[in-house]
C-alpha positions in Angstrom: 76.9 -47.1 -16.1 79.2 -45.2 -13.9 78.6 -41.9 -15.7 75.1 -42.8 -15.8 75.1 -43.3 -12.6 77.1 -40.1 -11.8 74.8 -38.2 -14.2 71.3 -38.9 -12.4 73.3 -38.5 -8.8 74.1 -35.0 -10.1 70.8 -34.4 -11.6 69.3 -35.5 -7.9 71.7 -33.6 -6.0 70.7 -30.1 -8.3 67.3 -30.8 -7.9 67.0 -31.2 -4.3 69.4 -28.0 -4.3 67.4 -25.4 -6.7 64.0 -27.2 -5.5 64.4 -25.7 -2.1 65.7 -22.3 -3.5 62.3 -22.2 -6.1 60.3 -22.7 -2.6 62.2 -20.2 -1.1 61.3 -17.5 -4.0 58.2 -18.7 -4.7 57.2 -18.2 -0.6 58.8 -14.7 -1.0 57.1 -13.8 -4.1 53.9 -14.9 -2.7 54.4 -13.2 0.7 55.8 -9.7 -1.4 52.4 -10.3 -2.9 50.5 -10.5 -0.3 52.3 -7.9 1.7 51.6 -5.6 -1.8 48.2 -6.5 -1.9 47.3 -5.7 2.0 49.6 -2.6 1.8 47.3 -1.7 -1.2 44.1 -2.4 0.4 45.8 -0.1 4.0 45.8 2.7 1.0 42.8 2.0 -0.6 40.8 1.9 3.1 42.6 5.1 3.9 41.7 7.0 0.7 37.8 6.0 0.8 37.4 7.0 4.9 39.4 10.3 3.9 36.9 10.8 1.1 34.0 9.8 3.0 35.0 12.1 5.9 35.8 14.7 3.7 32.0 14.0 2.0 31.1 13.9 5.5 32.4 17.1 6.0 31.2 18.6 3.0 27.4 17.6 3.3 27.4 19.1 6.9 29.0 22.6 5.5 26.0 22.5 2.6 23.8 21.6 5.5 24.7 24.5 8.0 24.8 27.0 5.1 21.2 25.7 4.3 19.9 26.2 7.5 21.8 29.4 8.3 20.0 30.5 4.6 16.5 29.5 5.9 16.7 31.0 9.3 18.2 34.5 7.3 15.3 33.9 5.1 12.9 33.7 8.0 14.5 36.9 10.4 14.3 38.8 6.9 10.3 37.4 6.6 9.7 38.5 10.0 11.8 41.9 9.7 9.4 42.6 7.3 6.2 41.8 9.0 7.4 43.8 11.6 7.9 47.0 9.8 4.8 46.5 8.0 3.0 46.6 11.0 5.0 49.6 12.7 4.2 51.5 9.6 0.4 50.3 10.0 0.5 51.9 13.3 2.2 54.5 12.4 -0.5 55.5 9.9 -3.8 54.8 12.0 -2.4 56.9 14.6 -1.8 59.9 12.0 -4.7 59.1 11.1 -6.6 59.3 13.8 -4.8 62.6 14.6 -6.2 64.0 11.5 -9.4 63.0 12.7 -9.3 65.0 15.7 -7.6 67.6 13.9 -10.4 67.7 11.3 -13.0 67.9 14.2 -11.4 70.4 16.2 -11.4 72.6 12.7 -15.2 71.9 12.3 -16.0 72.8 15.7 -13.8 76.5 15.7 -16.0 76.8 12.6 -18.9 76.0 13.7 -18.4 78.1 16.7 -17.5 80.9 14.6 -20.5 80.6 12.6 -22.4 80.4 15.7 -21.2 83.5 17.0 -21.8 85.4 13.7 -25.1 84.7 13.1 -26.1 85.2 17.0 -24.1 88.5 16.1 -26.6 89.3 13.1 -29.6 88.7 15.0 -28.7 92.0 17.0 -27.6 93.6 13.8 -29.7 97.2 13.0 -29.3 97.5 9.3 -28.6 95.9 6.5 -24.8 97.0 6.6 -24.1 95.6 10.1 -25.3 92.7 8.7 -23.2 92.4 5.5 -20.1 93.7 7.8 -20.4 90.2 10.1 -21.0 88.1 7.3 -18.0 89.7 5.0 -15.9 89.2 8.3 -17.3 85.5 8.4 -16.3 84.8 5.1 -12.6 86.3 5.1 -12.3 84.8 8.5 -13.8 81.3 6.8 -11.5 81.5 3.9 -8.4 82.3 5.9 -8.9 79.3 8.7 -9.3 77.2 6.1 -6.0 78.1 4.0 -4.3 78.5 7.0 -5.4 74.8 8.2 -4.8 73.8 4.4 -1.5 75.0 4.9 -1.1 72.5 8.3 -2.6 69.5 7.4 -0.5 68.8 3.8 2.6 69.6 6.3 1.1 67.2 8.5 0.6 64.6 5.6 3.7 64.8 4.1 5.2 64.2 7.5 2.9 61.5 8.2 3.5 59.7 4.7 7.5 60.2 5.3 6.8 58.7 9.2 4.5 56.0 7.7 6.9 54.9 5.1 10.4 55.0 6.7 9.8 51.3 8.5 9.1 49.7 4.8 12.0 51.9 3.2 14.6 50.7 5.6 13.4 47.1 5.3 13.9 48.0 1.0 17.1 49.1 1.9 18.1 46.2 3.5 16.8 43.8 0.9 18.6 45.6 -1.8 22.1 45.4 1.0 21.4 41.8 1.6 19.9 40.5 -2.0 23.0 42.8 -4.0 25.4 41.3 -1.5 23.8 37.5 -2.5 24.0 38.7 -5.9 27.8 39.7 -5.9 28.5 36.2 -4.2 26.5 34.5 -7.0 29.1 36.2 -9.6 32.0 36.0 -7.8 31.5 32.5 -7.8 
């Protein structure tokens, strides 16, 4: 009974020995857990706020270049109203200049004419009279080449005037559109 004895005292001791030591590991595994599991929670918080932040960041760069797009898209709208109208005006005031031009031609004309026949009714023979009216007609003929002459100058400069707001507005579609259009590629 002795070693019986002995035996369980041993067996008692050991356990109250190791019993402490499996505490002792098993608290330190569990806290090497837990200190592994909040460590990887720290890292998992960190990563989503960087990705959200960086989302964050992202959506407001999209945002600013879609705003920045629609007011371009809006100056280039109005740019082109703009020149529309500057050519408009442009044009009615050629326009109107021909008007007076074309009246002012009439009236020398008509003055002429005038001036012929009142002319004729002096005239003493039948020569006299076909004299003033050849001189009328040459006269006639050469005004109206000469003026002929002015107002396609005058058109052509006018059309050319008339024009020039809508062609630089083309020209800077085909700048801004061929510059979008090179981006689009090069992307």
């Amino acid at each position: 009974m002795m070693a019986s004895k002995k035996s369980t005292e041993t067996a008692t001791e050991t356990k109250t020995e190791i019993v402490p030591e499996i505490a002792t590991a098993a608290v330190v595994a569990t806290k090497q857990g837990f200190d592994h599991t909040v460590a990887a929670l720290k890292d998992s918080m960190t990563g989503a706020v960087a990705g959200f932040e960086q989302t964050q960041t992202e959506i407001k760069s999209t945002m600013d270049k879609a705003f920045k797009t629609a007011e371009d898209f809006f100056a280039f709208g109005q740019a082109n109203v703009e020149a529309v109208v500057k050519s408009s005006q442009i044009w009615t005031a050629g326009v109107q200049d021909f008007g007076k031009s074309f009246a002012g031609i009439a009236q020398a004309q008509m003055d002429q004419t005038v001036a012929t026949f009142k002319a004729m009714a002096g005239v003493k023979s039948l020569k006299d009279a076909m004299e003033l009216q050849t001189t009328l007609a040459r006269s006639s003929v050469e005004a109206a080449m000469t003026e002929t002459g002015k107002i396609t100058d005058a058109s052509m400069k006018l059309a050319e005037q008339a024009i020039a707001p809508i062609a630089a507005r083309v020209t800077s579609a085909v700048e801004k559109f061929g510059a979008v259009e090179k981006f689009g590629r090069a992307a």
